[in-house]
BALOBA-1460 file (C-alpha; in Angstrom, 3 decimals):
// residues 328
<rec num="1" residu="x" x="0.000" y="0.000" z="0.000"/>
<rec num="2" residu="x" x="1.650" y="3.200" z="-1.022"/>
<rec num="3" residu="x" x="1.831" y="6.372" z="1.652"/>
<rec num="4" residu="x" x="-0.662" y="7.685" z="0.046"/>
<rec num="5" residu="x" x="-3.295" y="5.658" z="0.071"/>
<rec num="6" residu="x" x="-2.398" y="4.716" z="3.775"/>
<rec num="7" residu="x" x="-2.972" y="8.209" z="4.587"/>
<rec num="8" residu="x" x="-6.232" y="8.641" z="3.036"/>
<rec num="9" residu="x" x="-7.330" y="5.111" z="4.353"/>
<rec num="10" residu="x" x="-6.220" y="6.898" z="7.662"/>
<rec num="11" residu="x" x="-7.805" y="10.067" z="6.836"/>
<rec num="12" residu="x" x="-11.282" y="8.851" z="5.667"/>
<rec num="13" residu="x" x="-11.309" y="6.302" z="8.719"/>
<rec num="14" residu="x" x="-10.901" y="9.571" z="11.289"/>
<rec num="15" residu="x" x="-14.262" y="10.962" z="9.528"/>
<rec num="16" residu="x" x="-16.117" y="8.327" z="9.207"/>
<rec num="17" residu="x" x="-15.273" y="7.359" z="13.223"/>
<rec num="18" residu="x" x="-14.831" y="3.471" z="11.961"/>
<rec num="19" residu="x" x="-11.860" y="2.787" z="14.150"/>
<rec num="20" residu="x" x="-12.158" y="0.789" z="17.276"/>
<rec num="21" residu="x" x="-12.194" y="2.742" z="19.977"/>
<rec num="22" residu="x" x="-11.164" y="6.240" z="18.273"/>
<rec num="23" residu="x" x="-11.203" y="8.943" z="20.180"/>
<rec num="24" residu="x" x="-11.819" y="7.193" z="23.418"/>
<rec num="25" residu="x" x="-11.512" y="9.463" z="26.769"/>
<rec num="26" residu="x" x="-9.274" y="8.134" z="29.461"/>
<rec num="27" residu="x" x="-9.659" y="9.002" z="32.944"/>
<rec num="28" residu="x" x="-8.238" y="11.951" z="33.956"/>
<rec num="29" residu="x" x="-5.365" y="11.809" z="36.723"/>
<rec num="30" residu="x" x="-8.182" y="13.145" z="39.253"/>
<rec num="31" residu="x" x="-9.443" y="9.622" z="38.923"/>
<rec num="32" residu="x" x="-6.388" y="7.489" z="39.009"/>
<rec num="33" residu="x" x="-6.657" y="4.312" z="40.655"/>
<rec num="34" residu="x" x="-3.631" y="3.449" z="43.213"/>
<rec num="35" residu="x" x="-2.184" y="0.570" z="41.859"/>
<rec num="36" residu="x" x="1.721" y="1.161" z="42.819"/>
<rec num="37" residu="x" x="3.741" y="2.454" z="45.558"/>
<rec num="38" residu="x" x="7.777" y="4.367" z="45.705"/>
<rec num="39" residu="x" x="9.752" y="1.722" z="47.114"/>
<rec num="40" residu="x" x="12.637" y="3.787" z="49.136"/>
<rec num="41" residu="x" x="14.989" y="1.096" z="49.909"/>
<rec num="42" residu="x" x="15.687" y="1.249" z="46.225"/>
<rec num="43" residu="x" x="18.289" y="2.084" z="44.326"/>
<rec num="44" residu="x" x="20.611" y="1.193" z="47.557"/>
<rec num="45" residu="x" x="23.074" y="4.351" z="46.015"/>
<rec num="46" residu="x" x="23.007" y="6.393" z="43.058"/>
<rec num="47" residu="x" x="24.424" y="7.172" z="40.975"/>
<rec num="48" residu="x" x="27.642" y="5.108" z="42.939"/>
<rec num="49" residu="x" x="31.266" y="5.245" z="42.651"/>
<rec num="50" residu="x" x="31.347" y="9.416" z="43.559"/>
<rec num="51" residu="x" x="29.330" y="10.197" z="40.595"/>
<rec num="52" residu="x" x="27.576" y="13.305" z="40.754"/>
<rec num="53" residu="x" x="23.818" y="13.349" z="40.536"/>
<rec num="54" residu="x" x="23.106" y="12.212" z="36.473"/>
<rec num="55" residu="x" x="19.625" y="13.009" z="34.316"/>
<rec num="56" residu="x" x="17.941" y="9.505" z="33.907"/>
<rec num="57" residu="x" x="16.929" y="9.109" z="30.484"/>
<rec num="58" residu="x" x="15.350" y="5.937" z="30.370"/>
<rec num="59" residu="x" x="15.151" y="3.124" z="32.374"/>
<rec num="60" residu="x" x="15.186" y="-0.564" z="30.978"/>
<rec num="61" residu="x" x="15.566" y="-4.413" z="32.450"/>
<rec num="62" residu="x" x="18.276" y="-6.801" z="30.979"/>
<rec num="63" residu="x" x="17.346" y="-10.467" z="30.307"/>
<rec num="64" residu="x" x="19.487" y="-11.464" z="33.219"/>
<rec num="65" residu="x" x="16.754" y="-9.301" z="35.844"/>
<rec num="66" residu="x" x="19.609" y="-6.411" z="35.980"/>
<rec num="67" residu="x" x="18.523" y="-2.685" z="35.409"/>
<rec num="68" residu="x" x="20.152" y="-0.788" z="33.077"/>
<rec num="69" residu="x" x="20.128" y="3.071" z="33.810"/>
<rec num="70" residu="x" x="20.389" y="5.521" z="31.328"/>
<rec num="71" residu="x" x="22.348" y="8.718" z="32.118"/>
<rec num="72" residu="x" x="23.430" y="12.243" z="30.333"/>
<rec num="73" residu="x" x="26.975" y="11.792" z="32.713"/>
<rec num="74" residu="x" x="27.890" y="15.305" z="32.647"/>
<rec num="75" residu="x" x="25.745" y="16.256" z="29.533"/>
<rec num="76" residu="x" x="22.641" y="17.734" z="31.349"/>
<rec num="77" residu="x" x="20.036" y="19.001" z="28.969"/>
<rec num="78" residu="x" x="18.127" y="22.278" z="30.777"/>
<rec num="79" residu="x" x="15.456" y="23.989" z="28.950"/>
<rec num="80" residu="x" x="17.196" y="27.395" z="28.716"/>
<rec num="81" residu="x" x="20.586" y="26.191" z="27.663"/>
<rec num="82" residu="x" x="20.188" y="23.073" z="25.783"/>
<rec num="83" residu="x" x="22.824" y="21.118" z="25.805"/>
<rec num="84" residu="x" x="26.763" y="20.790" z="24.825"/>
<rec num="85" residu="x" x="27.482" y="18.724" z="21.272"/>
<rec num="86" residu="x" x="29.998" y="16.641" z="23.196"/>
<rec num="87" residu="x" x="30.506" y="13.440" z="23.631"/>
<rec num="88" residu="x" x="29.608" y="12.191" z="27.388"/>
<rec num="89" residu="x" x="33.161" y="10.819" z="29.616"/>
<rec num="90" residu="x" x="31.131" y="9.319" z="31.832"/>
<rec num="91" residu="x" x="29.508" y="5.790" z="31.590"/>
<rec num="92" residu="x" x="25.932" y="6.389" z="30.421"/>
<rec num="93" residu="x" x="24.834" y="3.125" z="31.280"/>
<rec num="94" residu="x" x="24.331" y="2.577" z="34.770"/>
<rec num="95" residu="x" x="23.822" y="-1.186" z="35.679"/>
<rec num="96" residu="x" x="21.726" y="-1.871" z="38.779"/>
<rec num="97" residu="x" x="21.405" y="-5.272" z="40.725"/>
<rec num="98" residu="x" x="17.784" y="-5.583" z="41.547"/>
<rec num="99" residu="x" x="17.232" y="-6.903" z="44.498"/>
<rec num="100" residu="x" x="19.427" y="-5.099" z="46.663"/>
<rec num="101" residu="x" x="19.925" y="-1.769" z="44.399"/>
<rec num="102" residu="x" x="23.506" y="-1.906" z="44.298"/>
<rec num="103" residu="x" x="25.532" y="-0.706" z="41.759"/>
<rec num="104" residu="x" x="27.273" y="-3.529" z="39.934"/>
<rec num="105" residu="x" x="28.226" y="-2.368" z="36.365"/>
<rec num="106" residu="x" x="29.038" y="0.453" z="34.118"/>
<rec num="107" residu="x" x="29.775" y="1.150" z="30.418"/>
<rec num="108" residu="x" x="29.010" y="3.254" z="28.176"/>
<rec num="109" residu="x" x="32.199" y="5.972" z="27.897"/>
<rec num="110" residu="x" x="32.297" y="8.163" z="25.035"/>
<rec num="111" residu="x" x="29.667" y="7.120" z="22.851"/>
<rec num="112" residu="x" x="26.847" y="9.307" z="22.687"/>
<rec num="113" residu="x" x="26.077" y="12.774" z="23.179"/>
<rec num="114" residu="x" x="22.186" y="13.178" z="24.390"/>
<rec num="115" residu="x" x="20.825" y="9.680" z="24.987"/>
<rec num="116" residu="x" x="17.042" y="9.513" z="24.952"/>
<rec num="117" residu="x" x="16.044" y="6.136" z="25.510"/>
<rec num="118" residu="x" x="17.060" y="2.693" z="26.360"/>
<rec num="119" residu="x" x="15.078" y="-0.572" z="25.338"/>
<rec num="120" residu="x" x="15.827" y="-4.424" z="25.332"/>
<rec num="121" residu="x" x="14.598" y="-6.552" z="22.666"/>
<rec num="122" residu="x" x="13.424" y="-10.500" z="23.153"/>
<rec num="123" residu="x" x="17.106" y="-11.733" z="22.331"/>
<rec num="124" residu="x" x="18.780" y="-9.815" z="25.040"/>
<rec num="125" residu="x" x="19.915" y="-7.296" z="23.288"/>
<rec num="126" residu="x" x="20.300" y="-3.728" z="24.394"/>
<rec num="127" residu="x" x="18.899" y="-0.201" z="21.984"/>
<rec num="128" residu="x" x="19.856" y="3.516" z="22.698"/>
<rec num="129" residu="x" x="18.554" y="6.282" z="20.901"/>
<rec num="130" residu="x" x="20.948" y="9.136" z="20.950"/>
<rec num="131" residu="x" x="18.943" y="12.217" z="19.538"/>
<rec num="132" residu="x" x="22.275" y="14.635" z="20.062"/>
<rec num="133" residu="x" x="23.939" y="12.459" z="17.081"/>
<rec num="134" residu="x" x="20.677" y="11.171" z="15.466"/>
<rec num="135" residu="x" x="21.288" y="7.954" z="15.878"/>
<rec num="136" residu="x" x="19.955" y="4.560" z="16.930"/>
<rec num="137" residu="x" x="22.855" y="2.339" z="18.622"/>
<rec num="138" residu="x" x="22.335" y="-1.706" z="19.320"/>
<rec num="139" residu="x" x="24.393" y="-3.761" z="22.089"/>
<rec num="140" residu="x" x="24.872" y="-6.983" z="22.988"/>
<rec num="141" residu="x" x="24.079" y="-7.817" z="26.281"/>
<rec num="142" residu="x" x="27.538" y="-7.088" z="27.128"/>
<rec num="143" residu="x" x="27.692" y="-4.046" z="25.916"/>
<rec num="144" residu="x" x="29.452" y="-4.907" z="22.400"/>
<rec num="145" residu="x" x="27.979" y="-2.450" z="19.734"/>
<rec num="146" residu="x" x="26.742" y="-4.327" z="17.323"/>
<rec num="147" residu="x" x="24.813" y="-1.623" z="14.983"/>
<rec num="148" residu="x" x="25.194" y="1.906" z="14.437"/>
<rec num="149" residu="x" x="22.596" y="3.728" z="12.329"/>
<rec num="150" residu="x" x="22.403" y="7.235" z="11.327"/>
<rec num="151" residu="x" x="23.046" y="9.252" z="8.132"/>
<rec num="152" residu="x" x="22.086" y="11.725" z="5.265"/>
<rec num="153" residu="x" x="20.339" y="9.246" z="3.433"/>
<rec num="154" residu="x" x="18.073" y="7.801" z="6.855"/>
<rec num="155" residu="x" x="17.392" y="11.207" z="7.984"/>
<rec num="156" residu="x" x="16.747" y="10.786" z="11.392"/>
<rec num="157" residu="x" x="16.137" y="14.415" z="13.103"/>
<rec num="158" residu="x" x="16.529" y="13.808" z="16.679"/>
<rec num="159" residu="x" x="15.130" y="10.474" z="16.980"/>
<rec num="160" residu="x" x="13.202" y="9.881" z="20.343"/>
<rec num="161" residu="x" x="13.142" y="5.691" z="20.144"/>
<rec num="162" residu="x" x="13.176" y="2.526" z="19.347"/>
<rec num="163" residu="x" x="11.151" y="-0.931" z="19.462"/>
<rec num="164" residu="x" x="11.770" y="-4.335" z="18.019"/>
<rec num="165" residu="x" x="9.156" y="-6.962" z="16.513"/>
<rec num="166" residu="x" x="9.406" y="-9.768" z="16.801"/>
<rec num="167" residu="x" x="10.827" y="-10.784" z="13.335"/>
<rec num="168" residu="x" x="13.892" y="-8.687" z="14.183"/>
<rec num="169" residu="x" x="12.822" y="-5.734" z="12.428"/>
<rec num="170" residu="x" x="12.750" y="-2.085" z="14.431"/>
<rec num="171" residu="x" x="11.296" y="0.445" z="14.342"/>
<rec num="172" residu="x" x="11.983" y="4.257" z="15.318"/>
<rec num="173" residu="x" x="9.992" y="6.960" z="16.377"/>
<rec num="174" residu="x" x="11.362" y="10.176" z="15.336"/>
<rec num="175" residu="x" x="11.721" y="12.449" z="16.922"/>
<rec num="176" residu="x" x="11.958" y="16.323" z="18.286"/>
<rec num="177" residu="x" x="12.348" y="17.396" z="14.918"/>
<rec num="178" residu="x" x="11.192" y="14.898" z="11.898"/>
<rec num="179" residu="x" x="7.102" y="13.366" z="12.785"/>
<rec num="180" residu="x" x="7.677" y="10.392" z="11.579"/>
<rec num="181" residu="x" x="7.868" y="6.624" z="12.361"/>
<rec num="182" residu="x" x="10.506" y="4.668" z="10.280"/>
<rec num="183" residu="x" x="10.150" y="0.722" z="9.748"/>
<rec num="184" residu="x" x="13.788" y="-0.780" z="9.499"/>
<rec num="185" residu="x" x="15.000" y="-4.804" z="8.694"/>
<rec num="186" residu="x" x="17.273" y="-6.320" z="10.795"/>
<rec num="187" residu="x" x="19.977" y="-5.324" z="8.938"/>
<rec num="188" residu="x" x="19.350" y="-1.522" z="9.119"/>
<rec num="189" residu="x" x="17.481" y="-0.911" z="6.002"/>
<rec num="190" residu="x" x="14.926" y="1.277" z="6.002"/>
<rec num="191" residu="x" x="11.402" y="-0.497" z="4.812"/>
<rec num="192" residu="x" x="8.452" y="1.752" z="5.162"/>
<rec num="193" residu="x" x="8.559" y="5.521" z="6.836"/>
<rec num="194" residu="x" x="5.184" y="7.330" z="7.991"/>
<rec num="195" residu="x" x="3.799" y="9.926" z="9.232"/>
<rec num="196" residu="x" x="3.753" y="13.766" z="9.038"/>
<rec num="197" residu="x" x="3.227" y="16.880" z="11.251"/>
<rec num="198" residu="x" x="-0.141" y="17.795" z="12.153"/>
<rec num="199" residu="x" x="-3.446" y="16.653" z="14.482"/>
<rec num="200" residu="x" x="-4.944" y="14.066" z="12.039"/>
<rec num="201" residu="x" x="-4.318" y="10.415" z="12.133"/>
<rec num="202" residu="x" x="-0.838" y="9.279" z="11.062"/>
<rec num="203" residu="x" x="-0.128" y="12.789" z="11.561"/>
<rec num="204" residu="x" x="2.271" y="13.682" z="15.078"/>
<rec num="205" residu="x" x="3.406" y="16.400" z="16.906"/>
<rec num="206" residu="x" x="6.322" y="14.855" z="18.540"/>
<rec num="207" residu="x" x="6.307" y="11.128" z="18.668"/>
<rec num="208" residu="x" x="8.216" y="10.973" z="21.677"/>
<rec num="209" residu="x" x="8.105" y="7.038" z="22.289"/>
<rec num="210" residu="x" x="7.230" y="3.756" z="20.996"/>
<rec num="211" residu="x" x="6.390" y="0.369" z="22.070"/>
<rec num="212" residu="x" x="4.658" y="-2.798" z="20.545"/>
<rec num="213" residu="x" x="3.027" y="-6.245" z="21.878"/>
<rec num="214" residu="x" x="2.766" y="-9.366" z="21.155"/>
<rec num="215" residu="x" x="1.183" y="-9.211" z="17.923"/>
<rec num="216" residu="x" x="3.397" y="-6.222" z="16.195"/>
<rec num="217" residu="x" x="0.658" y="-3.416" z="17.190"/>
<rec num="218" residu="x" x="2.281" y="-0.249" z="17.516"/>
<rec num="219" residu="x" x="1.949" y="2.043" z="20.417"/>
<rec num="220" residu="x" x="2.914" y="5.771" z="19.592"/>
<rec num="221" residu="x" x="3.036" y="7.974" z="22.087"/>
<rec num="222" residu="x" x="2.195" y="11.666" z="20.246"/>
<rec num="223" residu="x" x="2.678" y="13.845" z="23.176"/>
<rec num="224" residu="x" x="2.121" y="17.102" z="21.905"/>
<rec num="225" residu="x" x="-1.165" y="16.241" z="20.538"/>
<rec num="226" residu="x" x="-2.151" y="14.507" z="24.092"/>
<rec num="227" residu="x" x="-2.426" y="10.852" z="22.391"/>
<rec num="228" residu="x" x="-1.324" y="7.388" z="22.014"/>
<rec num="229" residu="x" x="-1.871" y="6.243" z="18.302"/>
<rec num="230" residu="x" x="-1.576" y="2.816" z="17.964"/>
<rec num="231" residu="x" x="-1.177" y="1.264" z="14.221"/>
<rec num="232" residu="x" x="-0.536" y="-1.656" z="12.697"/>
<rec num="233" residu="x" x="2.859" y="-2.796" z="11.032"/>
<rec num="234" residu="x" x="1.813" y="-1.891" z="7.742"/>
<rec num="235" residu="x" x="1.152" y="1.973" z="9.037"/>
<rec num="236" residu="x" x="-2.619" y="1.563" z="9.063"/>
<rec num="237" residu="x" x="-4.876" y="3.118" z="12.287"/>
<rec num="238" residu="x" x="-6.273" y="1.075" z="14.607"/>
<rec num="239" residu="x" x="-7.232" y="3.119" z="16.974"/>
<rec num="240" residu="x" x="-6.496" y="6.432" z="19.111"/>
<rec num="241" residu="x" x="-6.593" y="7.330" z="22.645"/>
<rec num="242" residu="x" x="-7.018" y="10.977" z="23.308"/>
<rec num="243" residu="x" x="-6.766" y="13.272" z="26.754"/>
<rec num="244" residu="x" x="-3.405" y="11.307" z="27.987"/>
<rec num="245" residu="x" x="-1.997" y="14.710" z="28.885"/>
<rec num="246" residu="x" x="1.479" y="14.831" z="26.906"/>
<rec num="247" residu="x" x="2.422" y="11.173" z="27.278"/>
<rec num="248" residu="x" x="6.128" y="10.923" z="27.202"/>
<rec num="249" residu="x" x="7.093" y="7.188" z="27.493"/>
<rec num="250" residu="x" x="4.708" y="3.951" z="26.764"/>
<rec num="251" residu="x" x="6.095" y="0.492" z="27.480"/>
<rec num="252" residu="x" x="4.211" y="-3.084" z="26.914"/>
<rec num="253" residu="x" x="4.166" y="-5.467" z="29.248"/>
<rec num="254" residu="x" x="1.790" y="-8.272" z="31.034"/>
<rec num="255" residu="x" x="-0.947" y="-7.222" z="28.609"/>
<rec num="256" residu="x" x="-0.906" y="-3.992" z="29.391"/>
<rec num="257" residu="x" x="0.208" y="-0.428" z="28.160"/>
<rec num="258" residu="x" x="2.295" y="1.631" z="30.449"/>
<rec num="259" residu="x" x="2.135" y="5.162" z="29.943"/>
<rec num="260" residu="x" x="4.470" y="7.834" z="31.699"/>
<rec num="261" residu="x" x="2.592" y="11.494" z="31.047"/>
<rec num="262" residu="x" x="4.277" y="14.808" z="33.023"/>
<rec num="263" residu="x" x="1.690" y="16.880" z="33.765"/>
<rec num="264" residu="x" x="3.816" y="19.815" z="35.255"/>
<rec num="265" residu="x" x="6.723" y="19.416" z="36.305"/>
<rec num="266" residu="x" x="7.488" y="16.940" z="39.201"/>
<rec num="267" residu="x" x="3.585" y="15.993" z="38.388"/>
<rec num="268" residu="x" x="4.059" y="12.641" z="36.615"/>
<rec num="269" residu="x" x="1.545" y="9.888" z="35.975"/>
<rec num="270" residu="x" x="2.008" y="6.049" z="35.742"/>
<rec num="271" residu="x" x="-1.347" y="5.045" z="33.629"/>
<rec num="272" residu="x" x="-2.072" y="0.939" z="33.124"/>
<rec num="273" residu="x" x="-4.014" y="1.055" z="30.125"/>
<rec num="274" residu="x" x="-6.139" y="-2.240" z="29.070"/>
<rec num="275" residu="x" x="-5.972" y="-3.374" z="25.383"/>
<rec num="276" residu="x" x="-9.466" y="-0.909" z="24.997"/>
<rec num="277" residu="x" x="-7.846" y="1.800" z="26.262"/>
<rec num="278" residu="x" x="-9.060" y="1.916" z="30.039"/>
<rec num="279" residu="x" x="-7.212" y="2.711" z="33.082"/>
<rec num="280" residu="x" x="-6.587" y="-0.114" z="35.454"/>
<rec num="281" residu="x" x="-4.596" y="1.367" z="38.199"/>
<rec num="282" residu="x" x="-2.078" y="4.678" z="37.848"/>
<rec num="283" residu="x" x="0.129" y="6.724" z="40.487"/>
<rec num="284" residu="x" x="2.091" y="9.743" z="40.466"/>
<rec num="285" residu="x" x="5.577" y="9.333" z="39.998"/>
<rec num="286" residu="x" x="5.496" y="11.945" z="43.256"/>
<rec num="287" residu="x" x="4.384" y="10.480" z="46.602"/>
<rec num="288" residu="x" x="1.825" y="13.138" z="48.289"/>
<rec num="289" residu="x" x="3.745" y="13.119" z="51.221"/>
<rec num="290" residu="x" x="7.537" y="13.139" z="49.541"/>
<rec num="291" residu="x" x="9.508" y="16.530" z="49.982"/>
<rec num="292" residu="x" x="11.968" y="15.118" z="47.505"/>
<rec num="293" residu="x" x="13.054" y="16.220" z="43.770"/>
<rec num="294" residu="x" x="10.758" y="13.996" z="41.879"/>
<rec num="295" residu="x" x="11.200" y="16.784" z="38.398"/>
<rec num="296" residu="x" x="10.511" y="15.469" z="35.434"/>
<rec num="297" residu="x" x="10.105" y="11.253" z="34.690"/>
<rec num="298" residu="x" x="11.103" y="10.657" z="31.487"/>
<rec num="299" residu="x" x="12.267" y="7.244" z="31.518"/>
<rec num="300" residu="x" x="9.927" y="4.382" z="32.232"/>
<rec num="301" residu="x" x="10.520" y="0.216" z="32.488"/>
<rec num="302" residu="x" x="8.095" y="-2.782" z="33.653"/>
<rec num="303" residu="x" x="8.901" y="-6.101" z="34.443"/>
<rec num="304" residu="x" x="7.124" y="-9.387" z="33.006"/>
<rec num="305" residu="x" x="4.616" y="-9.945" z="35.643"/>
<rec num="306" residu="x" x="4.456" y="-6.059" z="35.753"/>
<rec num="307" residu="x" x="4.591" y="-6.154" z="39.628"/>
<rec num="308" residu="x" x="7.751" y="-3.600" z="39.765"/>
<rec num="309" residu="x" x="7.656" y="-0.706" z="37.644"/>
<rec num="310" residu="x" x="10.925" y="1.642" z="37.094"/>
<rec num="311" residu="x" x="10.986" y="5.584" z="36.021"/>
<rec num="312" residu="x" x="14.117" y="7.926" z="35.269"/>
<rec num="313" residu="x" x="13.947" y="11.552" z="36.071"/>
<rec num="314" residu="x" x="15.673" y="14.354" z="34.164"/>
<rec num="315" residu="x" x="16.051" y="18.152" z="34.725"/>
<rec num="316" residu="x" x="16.794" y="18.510" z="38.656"/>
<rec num="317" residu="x" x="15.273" y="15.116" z="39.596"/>
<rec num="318" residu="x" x="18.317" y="12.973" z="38.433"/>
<rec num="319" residu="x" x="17.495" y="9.700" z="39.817"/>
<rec num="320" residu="x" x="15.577" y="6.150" z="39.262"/>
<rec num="321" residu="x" x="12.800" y="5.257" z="41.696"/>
<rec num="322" residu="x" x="11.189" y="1.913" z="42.066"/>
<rec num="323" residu="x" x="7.127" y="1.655" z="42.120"/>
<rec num="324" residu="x" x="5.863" y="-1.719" z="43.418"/>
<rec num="325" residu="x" x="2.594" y="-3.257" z="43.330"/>
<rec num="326" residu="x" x="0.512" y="-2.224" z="46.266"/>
<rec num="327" residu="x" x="-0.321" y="-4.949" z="47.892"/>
<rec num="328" residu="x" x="-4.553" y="-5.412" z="48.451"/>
């Protein structure tokens, strides 16, 4: 199906309200449900090893039950300055024991500029987006690069990042500057590439993260139009969930979408989304009781059973936090 058509398919489908579930309204954070609660015992020390305090990026598990923190080092990116086009000297992967929160690995040095997000696929291995070099970076579980990706002819404009299906093919969402989502193979080619600015379907305004389940459904989260738009692998609408309040991360897992929106500031929202779009349980990333920094979650992970759930704050918050399941 050419873009073309796909768009039109998309754009007659939006006025004719045919989609499942189009449009649907999700509960507001007024009506969250508590579902999770801050661990504090957790992280035991961070960042470790006389480190000073690091923007969190994103936040992902390793197939071995590790956590693997991603930092900015000494690259912080602040609203009013932006950030330096350096390379970072620090290790920008943090590596986290879980069960005790102790710092037990590091890597990482002088390979990226302004990571944005950190993903594992099924085989273990490990996927940074770096949207200061607009780039897309794959690891071995080790930490062995085993794919670089980013150039004239790709065109990635400060890509945002990056899911894998379970053929081995990716895909990117991208970014800050391009509205696009780009389909690659395993190899690195680039397959299919859709999208567009704007407030229509297929259309984004910032596609700021990206996730998929089981069957290849895509989960886009379009966080300056206040959506998740989830399509198919072929770039076709399924559906569209409005009123999510600039969600900025969405991870898959247990049959369930995860959705990290920042309302203001150190105002952050954990939603549990069913596969129709309704809110199961949610928390602010911000206990109502905390005094601490808690500024802007950007970086979100889940475990399998989804019983432990892991988020990354930038600007001054500069830490990981673990939510557990509250128990009933």
């Amino acid at each position: 199906m050419t873009m073309n058509r796909r768009f039109f398919l998309g754009q007659l489908s939006w006025a004719a309200g045919s989609l499942a579930f189009l449009g649907r309204q999700l509960q507001s954070a007024e009506a969250a449900v508590p579902g999770f609660e801050l661990d504090p015992t957790w992280p035991a020390e961070f960042p470790g090893s006389g480190q000073e305090p690091c923007q969190v990026a994103g936040v992902a598990i390793a197939k071995d039950g590790r956590i693997l923190v991603l930092n900015r080092g000494e690259n912080h990116w602040m609203p009013t300055t932006g950030y330096r086009q350096e390379r970072i000297q620090k290790p920008a992967v943090l590596v986290f024991d879980d069960l005790d929160g102790r710092l037990v690995g590091s890597w990482g040095e002088g390979l990226f500029v302004m990571p944005h997000q950190i993903s594992v696929d099924a085989a273990g291995n490990i996927w940074i987006v770096d949207c200061g070099q607009d780039k897309v970076f794959q690891f071995d579980s080790t930490g062995t690069l085993l794919l670089e990706l980013g150039s004239a002819e790709i065109g990635f404009r400060k890509p945002t990042d990056v899911v894998v299906l379970s053929d081995g093919c990716f895909v990117v969402s991208d970014g800050y500057t391009n509205a696009r989502v780009a389909v690659f193979d395993p190899k690195g080619r680039m397959i299919h590439a859709w999208g567009q600015k704007g407030k229509r379907p297929l259309e984004f305004q910032t596609p700021h993260s990206i996730s998929c389940d089981e069957s290849d459904l895509l989960y886009v989260a379009d966080r300056e139009n206040h959506r998740i738009q989830i399509l198919n692998r072929e770039g076709e609408v399924q559906a569209i969930w409005t009123h999510l309040e600039r969600p900025l991360t969405v991870r898959y897992a247990a049959g369930s979408l995860f959705v990290l929106s920042n309302l203001d500031a150190d105002k952050g929202i954990v939603r549990q989304l069913n596969r129709q779009g309704e809110v199961l349980s949610s928390f602010m990333t911000k206990p109502a009781d905390s005094k601490g920094d808690f500024e802007w979650p950007h970086g979100l992970a889940v475990n399998d059973d989804a019983s432990k759930i892991y988020v990354g704050f930038t600007l001054t918050g500069r830490r990981v936090h673990r939510y557990q399941r509250a128990r009933q």
